[in-house]
PDB file of N, CA, C and O in Angstrom:
ATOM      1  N   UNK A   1      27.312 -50.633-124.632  1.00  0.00           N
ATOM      2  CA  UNK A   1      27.076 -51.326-125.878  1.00  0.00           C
ATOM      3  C   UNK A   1      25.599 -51.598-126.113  1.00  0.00           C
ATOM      4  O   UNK A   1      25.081 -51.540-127.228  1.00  0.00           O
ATOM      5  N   UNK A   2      24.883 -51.933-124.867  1.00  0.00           N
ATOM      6  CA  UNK A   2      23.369 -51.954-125.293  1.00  0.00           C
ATOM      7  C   UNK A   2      22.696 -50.965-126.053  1.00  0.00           C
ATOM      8  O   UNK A   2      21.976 -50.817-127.040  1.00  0.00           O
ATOM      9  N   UNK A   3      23.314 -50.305-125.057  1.00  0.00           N
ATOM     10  CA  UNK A   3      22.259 -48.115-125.665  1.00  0.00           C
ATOM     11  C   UNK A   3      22.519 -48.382-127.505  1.00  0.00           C
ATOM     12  O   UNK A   3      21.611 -48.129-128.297  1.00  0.00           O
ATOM     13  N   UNK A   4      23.609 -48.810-127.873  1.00  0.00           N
ATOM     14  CA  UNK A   4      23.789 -48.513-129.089  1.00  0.00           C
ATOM     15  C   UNK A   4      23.214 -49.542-129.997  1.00  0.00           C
ATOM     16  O   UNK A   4      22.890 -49.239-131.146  1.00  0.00           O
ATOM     17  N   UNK A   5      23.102 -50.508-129.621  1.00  0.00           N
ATOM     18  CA  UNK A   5      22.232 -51.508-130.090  1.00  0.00           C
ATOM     19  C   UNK A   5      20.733 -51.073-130.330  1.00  0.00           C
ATOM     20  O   UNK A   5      20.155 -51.349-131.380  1.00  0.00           O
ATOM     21  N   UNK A   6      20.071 -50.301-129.185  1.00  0.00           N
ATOM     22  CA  UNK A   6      18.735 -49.953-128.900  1.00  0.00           C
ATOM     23  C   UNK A   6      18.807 -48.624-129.789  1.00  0.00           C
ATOM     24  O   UNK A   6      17.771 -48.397-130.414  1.00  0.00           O
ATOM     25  N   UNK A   7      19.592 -47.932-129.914  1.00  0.00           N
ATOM     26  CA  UNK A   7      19.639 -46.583-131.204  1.00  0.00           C
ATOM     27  C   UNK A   7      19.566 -45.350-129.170  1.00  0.00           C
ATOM     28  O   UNK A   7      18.936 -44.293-129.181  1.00  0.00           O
ATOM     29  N   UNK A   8      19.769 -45.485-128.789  1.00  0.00           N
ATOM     30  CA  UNK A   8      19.645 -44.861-127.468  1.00  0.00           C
ATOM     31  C   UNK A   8      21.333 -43.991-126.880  1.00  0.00           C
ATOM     32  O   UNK A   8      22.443 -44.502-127.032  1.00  0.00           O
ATOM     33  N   UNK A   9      21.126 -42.938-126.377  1.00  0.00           N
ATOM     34  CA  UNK A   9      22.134 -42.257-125.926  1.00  0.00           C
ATOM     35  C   UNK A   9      21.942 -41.794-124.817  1.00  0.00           C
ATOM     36  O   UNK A   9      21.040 -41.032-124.468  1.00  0.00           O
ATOM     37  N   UNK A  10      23.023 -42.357-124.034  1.00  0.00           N
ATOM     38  CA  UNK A  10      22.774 -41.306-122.403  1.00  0.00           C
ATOM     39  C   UNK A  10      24.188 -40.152-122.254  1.00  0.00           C
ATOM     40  O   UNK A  10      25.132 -39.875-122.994  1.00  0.00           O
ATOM     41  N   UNK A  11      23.765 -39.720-120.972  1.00  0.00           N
ATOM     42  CA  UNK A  11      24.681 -38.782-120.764  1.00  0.00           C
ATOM     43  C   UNK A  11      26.331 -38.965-120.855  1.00  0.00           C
ATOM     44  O   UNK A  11      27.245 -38.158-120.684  1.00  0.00           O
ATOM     45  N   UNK A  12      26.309 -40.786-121.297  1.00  0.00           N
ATOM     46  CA  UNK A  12      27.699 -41.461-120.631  1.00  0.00           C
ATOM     47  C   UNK A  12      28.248 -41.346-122.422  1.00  0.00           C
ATOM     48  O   UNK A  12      29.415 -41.201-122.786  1.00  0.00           O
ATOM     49  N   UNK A  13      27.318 -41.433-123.108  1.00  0.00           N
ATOM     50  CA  UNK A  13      27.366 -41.661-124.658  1.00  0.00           C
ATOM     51  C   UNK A  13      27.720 -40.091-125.107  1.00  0.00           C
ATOM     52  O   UNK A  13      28.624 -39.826-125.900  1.00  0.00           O
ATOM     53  N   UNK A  14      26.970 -39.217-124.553  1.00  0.00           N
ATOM     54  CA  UNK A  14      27.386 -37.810-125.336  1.00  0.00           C
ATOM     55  C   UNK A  14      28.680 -37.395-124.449  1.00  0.00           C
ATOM     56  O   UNK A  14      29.297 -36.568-125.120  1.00  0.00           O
ATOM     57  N   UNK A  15      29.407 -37.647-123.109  1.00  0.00           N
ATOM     58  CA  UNK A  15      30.472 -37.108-122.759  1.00  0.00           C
ATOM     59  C   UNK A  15      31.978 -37.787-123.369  1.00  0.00           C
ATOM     60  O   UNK A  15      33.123 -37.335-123.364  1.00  0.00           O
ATOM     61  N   UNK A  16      31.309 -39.284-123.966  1.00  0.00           N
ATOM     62  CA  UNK A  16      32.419 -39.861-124.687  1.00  0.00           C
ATOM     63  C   UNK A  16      32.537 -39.306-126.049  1.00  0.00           C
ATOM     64  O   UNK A  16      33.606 -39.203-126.651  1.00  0.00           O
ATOM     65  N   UNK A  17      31.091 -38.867-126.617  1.00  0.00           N
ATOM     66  CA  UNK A  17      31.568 -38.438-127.964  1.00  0.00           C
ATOM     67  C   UNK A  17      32.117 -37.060-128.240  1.00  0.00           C
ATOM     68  O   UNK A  17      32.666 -36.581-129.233  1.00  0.00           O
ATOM     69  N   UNK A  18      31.732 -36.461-126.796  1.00  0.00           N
ATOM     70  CA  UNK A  18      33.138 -35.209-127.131  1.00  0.00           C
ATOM     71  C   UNK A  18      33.999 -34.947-126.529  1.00  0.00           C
ATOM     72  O   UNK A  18      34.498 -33.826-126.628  1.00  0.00           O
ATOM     73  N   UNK A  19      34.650 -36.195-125.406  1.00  0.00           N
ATOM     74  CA  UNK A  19      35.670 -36.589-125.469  1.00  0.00           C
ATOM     75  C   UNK A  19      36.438 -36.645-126.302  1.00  0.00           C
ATOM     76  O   UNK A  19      37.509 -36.078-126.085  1.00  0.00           O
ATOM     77  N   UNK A  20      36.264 -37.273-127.483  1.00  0.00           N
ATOM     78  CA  UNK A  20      36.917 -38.060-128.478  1.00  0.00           C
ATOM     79  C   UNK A  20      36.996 -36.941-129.346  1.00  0.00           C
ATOM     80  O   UNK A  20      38.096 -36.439-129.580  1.00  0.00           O
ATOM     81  N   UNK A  21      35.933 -36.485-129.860  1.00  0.00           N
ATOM     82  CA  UNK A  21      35.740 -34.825-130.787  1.00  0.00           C
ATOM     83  C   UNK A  21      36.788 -34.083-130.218  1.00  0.00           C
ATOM     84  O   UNK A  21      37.418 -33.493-131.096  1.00  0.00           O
ATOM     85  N   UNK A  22      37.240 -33.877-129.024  1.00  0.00           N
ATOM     86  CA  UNK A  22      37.982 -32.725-128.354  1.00  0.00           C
ATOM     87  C   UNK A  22      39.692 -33.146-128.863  1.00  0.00           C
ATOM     88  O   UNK A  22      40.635 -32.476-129.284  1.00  0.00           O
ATOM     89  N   UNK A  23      39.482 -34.584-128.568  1.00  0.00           N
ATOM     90  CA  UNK A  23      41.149 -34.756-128.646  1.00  0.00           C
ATOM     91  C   UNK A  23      41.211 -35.200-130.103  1.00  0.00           C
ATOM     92  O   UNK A  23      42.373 -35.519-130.353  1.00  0.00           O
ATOM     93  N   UNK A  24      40.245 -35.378-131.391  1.00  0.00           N
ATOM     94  CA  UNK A  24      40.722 -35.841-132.104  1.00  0.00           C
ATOM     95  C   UNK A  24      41.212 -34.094-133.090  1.00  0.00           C
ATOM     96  O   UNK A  24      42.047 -33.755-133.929  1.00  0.00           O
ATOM     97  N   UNK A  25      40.046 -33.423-132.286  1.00  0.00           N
ATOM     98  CA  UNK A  25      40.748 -32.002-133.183  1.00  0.00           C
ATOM     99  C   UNK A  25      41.863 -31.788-132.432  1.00  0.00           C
ATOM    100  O   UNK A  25      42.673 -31.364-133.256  1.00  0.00           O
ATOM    101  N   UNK A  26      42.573 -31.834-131.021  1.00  0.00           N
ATOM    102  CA  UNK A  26      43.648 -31.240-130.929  1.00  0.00           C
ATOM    103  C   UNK A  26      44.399 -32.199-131.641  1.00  0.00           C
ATOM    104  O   UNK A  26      45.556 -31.804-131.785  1.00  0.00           O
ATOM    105  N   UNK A  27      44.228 -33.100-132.049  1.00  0.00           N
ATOM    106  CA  UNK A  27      45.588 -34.027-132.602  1.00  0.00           C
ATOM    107  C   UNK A  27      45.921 -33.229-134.039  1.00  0.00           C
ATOM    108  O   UNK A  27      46.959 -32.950-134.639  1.00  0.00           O
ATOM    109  N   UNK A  28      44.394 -32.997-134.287  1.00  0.00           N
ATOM    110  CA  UNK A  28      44.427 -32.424-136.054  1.00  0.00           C
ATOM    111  C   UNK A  28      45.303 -30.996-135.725  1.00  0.00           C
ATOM    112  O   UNK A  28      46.090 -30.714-136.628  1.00  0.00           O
ATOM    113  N   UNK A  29      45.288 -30.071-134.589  1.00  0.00           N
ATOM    114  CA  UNK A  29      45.891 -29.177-134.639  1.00  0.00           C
ATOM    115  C   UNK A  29      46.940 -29.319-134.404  1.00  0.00           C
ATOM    116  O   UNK A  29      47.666 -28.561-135.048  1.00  0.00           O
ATOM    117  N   UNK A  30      47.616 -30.197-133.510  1.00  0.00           N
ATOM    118  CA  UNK A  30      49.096 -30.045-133.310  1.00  0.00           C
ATOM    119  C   UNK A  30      49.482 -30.608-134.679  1.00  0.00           C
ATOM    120  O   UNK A  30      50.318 -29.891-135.230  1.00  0.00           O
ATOM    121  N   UNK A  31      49.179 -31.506-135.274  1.00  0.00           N
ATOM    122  CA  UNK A  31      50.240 -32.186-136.224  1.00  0.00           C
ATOM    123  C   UNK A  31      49.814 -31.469-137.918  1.00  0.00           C
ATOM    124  O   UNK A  31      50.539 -31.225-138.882  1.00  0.00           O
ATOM    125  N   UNK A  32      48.443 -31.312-137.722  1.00  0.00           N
ATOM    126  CA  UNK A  32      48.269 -30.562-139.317  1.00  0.00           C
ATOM    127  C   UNK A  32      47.979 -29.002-139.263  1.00  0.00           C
ATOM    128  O   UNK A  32      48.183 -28.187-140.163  1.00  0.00           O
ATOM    129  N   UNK A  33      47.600 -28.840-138.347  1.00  0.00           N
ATOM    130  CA  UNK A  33      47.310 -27.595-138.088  1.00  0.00           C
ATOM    131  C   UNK A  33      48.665 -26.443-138.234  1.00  0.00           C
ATOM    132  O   UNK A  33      49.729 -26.510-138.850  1.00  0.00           O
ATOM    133  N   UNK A  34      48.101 -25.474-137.425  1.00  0.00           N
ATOM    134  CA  UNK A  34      49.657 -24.346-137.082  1.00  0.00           C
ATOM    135  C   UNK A  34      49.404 -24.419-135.377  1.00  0.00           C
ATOM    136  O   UNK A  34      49.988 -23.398-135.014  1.00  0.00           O
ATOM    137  N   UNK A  35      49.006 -24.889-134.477  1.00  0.00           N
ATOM    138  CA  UNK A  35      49.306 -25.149-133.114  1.00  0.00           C
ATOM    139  C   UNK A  35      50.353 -25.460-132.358  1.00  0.00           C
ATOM    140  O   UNK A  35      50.659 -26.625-132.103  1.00  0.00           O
ATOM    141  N   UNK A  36      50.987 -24.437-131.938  1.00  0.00           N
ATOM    142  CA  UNK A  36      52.165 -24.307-131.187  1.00  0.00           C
ATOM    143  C   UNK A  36      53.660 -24.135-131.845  1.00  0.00           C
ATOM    144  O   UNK A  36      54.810 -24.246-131.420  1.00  0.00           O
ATOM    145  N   UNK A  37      53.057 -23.812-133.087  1.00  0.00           N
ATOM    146  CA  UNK A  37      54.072 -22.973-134.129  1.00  0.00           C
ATOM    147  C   UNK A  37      54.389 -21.315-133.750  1.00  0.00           C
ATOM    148  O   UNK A  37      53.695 -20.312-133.586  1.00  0.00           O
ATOM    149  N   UNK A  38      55.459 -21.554-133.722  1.00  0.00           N
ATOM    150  CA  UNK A  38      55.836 -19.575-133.090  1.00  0.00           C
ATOM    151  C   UNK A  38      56.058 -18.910-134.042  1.00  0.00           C
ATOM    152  O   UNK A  38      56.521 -19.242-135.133  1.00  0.00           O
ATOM    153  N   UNK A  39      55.688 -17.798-133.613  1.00  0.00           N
ATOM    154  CA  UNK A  39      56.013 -16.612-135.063  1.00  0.00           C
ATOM    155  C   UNK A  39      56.814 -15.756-135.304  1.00  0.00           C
ATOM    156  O   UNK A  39      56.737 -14.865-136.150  1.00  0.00           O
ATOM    157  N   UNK A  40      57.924 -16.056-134.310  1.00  0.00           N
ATOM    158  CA  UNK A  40      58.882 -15.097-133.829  1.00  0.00           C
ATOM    159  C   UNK A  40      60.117 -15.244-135.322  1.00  0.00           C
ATOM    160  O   UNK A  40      61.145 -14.567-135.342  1.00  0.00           O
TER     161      UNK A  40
END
């Protein structure tokens, strides 16, 4: 919470923000997307 106060990013700040980037697109793909839709 400091870093972000100070306008500052560490390595702990960029692995959370694509953390979050990673799972918020798989959410967008399973539920809006076509992810894990079969084509059979």
């Amino acid at each position: 919470m400091a870093n972000l106060r100070h306008g500052t990013a560490t390595m702990d700040t960029l692995i959370s923000i694509g953390t979050i980037a990673a799972l918020g697109w798989s959410i967008y793909a399973l539920f809006i997307g076509d992810a894990g839709v079969t084509s059979a």
